[in-house]
C-alpha positions as CSV (number, residue, x, y, z in Angstrom):
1,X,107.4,86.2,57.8
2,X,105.5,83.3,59.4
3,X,102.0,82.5,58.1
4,X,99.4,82.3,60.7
5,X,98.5,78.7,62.2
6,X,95.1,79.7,61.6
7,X,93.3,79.4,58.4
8,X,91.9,82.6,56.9
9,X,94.6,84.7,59.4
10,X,96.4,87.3,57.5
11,X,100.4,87.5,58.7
12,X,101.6,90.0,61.0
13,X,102.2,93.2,59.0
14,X,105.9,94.8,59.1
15,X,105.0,97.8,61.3
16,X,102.9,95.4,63.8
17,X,106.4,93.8,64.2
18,X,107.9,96.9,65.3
19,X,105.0,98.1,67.7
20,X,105.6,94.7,69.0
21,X,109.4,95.5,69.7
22,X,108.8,98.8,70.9
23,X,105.9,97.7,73.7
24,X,107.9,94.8,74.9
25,X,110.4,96.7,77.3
26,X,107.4,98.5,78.2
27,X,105.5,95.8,79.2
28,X,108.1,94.0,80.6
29,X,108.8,97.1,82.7
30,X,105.1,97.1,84.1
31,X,105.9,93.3,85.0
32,X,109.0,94.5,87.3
33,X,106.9,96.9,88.9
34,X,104.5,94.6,89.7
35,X,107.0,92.9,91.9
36,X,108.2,96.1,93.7
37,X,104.3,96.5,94.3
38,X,104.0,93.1,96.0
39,X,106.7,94.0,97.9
40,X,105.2,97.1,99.1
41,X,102.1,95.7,100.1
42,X,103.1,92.9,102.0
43,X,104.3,94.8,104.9
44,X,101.8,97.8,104.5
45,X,99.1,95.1,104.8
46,X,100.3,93.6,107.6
47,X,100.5,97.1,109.1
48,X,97.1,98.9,108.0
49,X,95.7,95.5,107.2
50,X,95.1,94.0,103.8
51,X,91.8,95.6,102.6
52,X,93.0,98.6,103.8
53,X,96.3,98.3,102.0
54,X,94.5,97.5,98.5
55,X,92.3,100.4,99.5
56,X,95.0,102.5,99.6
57,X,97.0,101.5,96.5
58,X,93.4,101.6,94.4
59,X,92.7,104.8,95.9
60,X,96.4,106.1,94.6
61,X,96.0,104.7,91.4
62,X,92.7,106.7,90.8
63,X,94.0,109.9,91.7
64,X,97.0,109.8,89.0
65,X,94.3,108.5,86.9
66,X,92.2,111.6,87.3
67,X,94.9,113.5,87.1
68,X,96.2,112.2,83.9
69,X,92.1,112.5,82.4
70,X,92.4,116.1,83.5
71,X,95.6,117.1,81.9
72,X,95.6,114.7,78.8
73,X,92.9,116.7,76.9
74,X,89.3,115.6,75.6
75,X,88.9,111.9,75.9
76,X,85.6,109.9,74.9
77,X,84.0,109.4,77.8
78,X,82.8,105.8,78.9
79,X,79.9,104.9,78.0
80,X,79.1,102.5,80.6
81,X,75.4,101.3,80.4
82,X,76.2,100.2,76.7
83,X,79.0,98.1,77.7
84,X,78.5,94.9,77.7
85,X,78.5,93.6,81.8
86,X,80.9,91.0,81.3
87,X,83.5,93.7,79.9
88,X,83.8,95.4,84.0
89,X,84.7,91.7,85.1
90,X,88.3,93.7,85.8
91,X,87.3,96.2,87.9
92,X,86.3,93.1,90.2
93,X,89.5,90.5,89.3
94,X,91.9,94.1,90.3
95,X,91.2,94.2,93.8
96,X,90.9,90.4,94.4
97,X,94.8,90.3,92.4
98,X,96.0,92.9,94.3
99,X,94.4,91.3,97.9
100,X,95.8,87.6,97.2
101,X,99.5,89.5,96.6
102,X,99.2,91.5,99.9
103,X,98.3,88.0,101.8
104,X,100.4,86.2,100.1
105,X,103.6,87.7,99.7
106,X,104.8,88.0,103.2
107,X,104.3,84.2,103.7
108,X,105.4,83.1,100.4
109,X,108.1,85.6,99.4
110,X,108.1,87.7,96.5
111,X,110.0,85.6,94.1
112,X,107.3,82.3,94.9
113,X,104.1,85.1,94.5
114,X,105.3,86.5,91.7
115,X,105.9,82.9,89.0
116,X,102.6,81.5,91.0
117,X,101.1,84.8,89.2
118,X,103.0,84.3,86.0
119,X,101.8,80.7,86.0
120,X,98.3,81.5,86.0
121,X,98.8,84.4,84.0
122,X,100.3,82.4,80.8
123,X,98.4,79.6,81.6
124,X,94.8,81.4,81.4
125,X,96.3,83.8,78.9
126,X,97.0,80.7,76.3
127,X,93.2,79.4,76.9
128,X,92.2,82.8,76.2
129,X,93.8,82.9,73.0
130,X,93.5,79.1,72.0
131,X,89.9,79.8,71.8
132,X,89.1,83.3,71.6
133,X,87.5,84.3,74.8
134,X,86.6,88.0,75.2
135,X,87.0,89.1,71.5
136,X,91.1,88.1,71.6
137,X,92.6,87.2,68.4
138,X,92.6,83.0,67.6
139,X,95.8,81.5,68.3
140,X,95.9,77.5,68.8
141,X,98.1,76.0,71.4
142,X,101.2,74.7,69.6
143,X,104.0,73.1,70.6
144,X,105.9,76.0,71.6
145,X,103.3,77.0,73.8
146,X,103.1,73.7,75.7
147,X,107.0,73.7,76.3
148,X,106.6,77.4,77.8
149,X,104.1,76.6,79.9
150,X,106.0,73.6,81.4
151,X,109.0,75.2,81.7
152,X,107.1,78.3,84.1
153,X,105.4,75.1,86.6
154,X,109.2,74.0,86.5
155,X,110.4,77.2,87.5
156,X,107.2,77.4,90.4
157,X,108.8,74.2,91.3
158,X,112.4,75.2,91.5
159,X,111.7,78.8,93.5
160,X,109.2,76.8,95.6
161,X,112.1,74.4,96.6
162,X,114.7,77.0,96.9
């Protein structure tokens, strides 16, 4: 097992490892369906218009979530005025996401909207964790990283150009 680039870092713990391999499908899963969502809501928002379409699909989304609260047994219930305010910064950044992929993907095409996303997904995501922001785990931009990051604005390029 691989030490942590960070001092004082403990390594990754055996059963971390596995959660890891277990949530990856699952996660890479929720990535595919985000593409079947952009392509959804390009052509509802040119029908119903786009802040009606991210209306809608919010509105959707918080009935199954309701739904799910109701039938999933007792939860802990937020506890919003103790939450820090910079914490609901999400419930802001969902609906301006979802409103750039319902303008963007009938112009653009799915496959260009989608590794634009990804781009400034990794690309914010590595800053995030390079220095910490929002309580995330420390880990320094390495080589590795930079060559990933390169390689996704190559593949913008090539899809861009295709």
């Amino acid at each position: 097992m691989r030490a942590s680039s960070i001092d004082g870092v403990a390594p990754a713990r055996p059963q971390h490892n596995v959660l890891r391999l277990l949530l990856l499908p699952l996660v890479i899963l929720a990535g595919m369906g985000l593409s079947v969502e952009a392509g959804l809501l390009g052509p509802l928002g040119e029908q119903v218009g786009h802040l009606w379409a991210t209306l809608s699909i919010f509105g959707v989304g918080a009935a199954i979530l309701s739904l799910l609260l109701l039938f999933s047994g007792p939860q802990k219930g937020p506890a919003l005025t103790e939450l820090p305010r910079w914490q609901l910064i999400g419930g802001f950044l969902g609906p301006i996401y979802v409103v750039v992929l319902t303008l963007a993907t009938p112009h653009i095409g799915i496959a260009m909207t989608m590794i634009a996303i990804l781009s400034g997904q990794v690309g914010k995501s590595v800053l995030i964790d390079h220095f910490g922001w929002f309580g995330a785990a420390r880990k320094r931009v390495n080589g590795e990283r930079w060559i990933a990051l390169v390689l996704i604005v190559a593949a913008l390029v090539l899809i861009s150009r295709g």
